[in-house]
C-alpha positions in Angstrom: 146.0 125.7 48.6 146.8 123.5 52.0 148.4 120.0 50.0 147.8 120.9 46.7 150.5 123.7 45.9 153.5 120.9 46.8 156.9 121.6 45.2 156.4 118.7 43.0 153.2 120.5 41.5 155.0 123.9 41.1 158.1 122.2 39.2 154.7 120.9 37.0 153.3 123.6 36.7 156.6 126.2 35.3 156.7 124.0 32.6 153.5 125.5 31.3 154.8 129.4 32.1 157.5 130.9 32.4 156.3 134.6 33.9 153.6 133.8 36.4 154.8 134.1 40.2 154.2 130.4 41.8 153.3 130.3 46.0 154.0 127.8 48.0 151.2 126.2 50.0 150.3 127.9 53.2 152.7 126.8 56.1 152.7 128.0 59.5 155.1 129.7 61.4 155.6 126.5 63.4 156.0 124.3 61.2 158.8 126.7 59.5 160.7 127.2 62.9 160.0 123.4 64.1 159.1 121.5 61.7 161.1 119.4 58.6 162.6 122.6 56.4 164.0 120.1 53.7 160.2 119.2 53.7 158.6 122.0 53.7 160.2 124.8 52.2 162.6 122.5 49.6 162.2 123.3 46.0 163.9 123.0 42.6 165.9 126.6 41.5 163.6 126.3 38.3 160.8 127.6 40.5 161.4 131.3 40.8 159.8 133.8 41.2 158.2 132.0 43.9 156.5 133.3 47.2 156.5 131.8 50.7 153.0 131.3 52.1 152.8 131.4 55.4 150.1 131.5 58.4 149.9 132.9 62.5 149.6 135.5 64.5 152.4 135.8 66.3 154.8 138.5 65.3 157.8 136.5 66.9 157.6 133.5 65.4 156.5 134.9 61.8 159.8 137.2 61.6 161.7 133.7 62.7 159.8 131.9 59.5 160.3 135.2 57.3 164.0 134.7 57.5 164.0 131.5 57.6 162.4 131.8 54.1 164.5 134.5 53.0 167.4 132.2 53.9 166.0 129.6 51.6 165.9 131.4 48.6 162.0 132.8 48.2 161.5 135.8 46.5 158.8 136.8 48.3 156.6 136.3 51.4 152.9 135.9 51.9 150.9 136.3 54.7 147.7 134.4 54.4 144.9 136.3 55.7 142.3 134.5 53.7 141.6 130.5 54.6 138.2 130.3 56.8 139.0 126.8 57.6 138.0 125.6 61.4 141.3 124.3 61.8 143.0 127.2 60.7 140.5 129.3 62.8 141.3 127.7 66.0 145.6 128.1 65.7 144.2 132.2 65.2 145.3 132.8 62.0 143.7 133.1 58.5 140.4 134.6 57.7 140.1 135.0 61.4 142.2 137.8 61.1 140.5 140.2 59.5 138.5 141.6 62.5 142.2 142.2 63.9 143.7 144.5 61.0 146.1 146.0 63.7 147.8 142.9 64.6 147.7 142.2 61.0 150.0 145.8 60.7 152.2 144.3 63.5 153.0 140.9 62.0 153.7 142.3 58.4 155.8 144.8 60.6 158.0 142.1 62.1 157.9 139.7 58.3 159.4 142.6 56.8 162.3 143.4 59.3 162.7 139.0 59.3 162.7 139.4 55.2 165.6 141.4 55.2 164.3 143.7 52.0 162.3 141.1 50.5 158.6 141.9 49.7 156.3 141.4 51.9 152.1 140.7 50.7 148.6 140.1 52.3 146.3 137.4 50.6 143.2 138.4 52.4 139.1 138.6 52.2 136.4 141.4 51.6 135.6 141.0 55.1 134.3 138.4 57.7 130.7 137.2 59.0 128.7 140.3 59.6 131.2 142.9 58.1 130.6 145.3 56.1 133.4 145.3 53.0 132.7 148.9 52.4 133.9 149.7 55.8 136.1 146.4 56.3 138.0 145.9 53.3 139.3 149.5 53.4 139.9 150.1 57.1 141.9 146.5 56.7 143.9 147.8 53.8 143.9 151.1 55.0 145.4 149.9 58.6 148.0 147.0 57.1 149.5 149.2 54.5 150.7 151.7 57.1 152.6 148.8 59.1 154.7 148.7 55.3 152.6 146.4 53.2 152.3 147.3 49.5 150.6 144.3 47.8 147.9 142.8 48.4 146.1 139.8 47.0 141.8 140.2 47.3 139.8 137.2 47.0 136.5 139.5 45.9 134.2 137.3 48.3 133.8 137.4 52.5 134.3 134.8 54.5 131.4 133.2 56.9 133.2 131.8 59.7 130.4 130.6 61.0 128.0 128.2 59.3 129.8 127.3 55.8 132.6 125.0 55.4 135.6 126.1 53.8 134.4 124.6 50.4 131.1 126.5 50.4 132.9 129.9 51.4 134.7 129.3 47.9 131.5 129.1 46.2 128.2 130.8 48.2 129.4 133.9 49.2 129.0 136.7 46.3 131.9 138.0 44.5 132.6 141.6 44.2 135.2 142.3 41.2 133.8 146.4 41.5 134.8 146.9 44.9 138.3 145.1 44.4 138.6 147.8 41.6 137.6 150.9 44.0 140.0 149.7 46.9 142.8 150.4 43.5 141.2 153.5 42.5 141.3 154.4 46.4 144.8 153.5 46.7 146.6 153.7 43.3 149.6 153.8 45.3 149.6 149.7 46.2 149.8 146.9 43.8 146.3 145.3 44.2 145.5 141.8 42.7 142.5 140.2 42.0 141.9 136.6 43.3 138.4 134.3 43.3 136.4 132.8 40.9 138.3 132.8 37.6 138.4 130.5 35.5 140.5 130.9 32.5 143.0 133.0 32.1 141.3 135.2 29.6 138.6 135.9 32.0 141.6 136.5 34.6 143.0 139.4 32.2 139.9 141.2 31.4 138.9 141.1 35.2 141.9 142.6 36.1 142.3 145.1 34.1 143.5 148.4 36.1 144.8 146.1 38.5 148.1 145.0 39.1 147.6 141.4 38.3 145.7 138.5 39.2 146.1 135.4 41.0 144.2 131.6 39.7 144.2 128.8 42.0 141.8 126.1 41.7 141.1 126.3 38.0 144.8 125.5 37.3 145.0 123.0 39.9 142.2 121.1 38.1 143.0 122.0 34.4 146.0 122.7 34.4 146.4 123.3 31.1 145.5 126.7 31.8 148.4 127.8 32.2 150.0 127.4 29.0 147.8 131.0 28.2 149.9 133.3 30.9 152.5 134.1 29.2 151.4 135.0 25.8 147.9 136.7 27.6 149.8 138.3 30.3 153.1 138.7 28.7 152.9 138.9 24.8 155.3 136.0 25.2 155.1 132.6 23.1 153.9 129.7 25.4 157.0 127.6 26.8 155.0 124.1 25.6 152.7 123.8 22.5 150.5 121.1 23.9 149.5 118.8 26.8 151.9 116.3 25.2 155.1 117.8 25.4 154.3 119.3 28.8 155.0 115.5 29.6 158.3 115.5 27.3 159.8 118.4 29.2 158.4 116.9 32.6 160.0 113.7 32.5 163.0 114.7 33.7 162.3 116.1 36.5 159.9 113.0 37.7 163.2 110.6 36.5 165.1 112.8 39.3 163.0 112.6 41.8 162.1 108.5 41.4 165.7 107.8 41.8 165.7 109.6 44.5 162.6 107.9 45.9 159.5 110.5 45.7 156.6 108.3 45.1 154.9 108.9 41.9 151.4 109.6 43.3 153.6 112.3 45.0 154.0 113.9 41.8 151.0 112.6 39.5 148.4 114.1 41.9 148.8 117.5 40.1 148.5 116.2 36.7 145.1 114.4 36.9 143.4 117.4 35.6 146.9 118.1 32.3 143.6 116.5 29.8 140.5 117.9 31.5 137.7 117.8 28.6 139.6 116.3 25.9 139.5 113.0 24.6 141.1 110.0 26.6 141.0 113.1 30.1 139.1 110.2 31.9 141.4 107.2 31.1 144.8 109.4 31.9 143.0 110.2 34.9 141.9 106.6 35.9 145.2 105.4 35.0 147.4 107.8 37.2 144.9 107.2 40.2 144.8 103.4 40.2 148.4 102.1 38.6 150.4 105.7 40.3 149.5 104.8 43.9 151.1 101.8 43.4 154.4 100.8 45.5 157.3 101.0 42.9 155.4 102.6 39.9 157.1 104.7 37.7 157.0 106.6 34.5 155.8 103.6 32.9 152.5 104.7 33.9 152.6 108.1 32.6 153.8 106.5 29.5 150.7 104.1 29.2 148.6 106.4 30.2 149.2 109.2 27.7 149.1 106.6 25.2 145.8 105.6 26.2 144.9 109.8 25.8 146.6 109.7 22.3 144.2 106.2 20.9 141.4 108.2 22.5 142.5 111.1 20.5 142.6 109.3 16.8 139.5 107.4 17.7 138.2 110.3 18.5 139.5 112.3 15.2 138.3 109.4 12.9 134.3 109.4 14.0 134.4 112.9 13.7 
């Protein structure tokens, strides 16, 4: 979730739940030790729980950025074992990974001494290219978990690292729910979640059932609305916000904050495209936020007209039905 996962989006987003664990978007271990900290690993207290994802392969620098995480306040730390992205490829770290599972072991090894008794997880793939995920996915699991690892997050596809583009290995590889569920039955002793493919949050439930949870990207990102469901499908709980309307009542305090304090608003109103997704008026909020919120000095004026637009789109709507 490389740009899309922002703190700005995550303070969006816990409006909508209260229970589910929010991650960061995947930094490297450079960028923590050298980069803008205030920047990058910045985030409102309202956040938690909330886990540090990070990216590399070298063990030095990712206990450095473990630390340095810890130090700042995240419950958790990620290592992300699962982006297939050229980029990402050539810097030795993501997806790449996988056909290394014992310098995998090593760098969760030196996260966990840097975390200081935080938790320490793996977001990772079935496998790579030619692998085999009968063989692959448990000798990965099998060879991280010794180094001290106890959860770990499967996206149920493999990655080609050769020949599809990061978008297409999100789509075109087959997904594998069953063997996600026999790496648990395997090893009832870790916490195994599911990741890939889901779509609701109902769908996310059912699929992980036996499994120790389940993790949605992209379908929240682009609806989401979604997310209103985890608490009482996950948790038995009653959902923080009743609709997509006073998501925005409870939100616009925070984007009142961080206006004065000069964040853009097309820093925070590129999560919320999606808060209307198939209802009636989702195209106009959309259109709205995209032309009038990149805007130099726009502000919640344009959130403002451009719910109202949603809410005439709504009675019009109503009255032909």
């Amino acid at each position: 979730m490389m740009d899309w996962t922002t703190t700005h989006c995550r303070s969006f987003h816990r409006v909508l739940t209260r229970t589910a664990t929010l991650y960061t978007e995947m930094v490297t271990a450079d960028a923590v030790i050298h980069g803008d900290r205030d920047k990058l690993l910045g985030f409102d207290p309202a956040q938690h729980p909330l886990v540090l994802q990070l990216g590399g392969s070298n063990p030095e620098k990712l206990y450095r950025a473990s630390r340095i995480g810890v130090d700042w306040g995240y419950d958790a730390i990620n290592l992300n074992v699962g982006c297939p992205s050229v980029r990402v490829q050539d810097g030795r770290f993501g997806a790449c990974l996988m056909k290394e599972p014992s310098l995998v072991g090593e760098l969760v090894k030196a996260m966990a001494e840097g975390a200081q008794g935080r938790p320490i997880e793996v977001k990772h793939r079935l496998g790579v290219d030619d692998q085999d995920p009968e063989e692959s996915l448990f000798r990965f699991v099998e060879t991280v978990a010794a180094s001290g690892c106890s959860t770990f997050i499967v996206h149920a596809r493999k990655a080609w690292l050769q020949g599809l583009s990061p978008r297409e290995n999100r789509d075109i590889p087959p997904l594998d729910y069953g063997i996600v569920r026999a790496l648990k039955a395997a090893r009832p002793d870790l916490a195994i979640h599911l990741n890939g493919g889901l779509q609701t949050i109902a769908q996310a439930k059912a699929e992980s059932e036996g499994l120790d949870g389940a993790m949605v990207g992209r379908a929240v990102y682009q609806a989401p609305a979604l997310l209103k469901e985890v608490d009482p499908i996950f948790r038995g709980q009653k959902a923080p916000v009743e609709d997509a309307f006073a998501v925005l009542d409870v939100h616009e305090a925070y984007m009142a904050a961080r206006l004065a304090e000069g964040v853009p608003l097309q820093a925070m109103a590129r999560s919320m495209l999606g808060l209307f997704q198939g209802r009636p008026g989702g195209r106009l909020w959309r259109r709205i936020l995209t032309v009038e919120g990149v805007k130099r000095g726009a502000g919640l004026e344009v959130i403002r007209a451009a719910r109202n637009a949603v809410e005439i789109a709504a009675v019009r709507r109503g009255a032909a039905a």
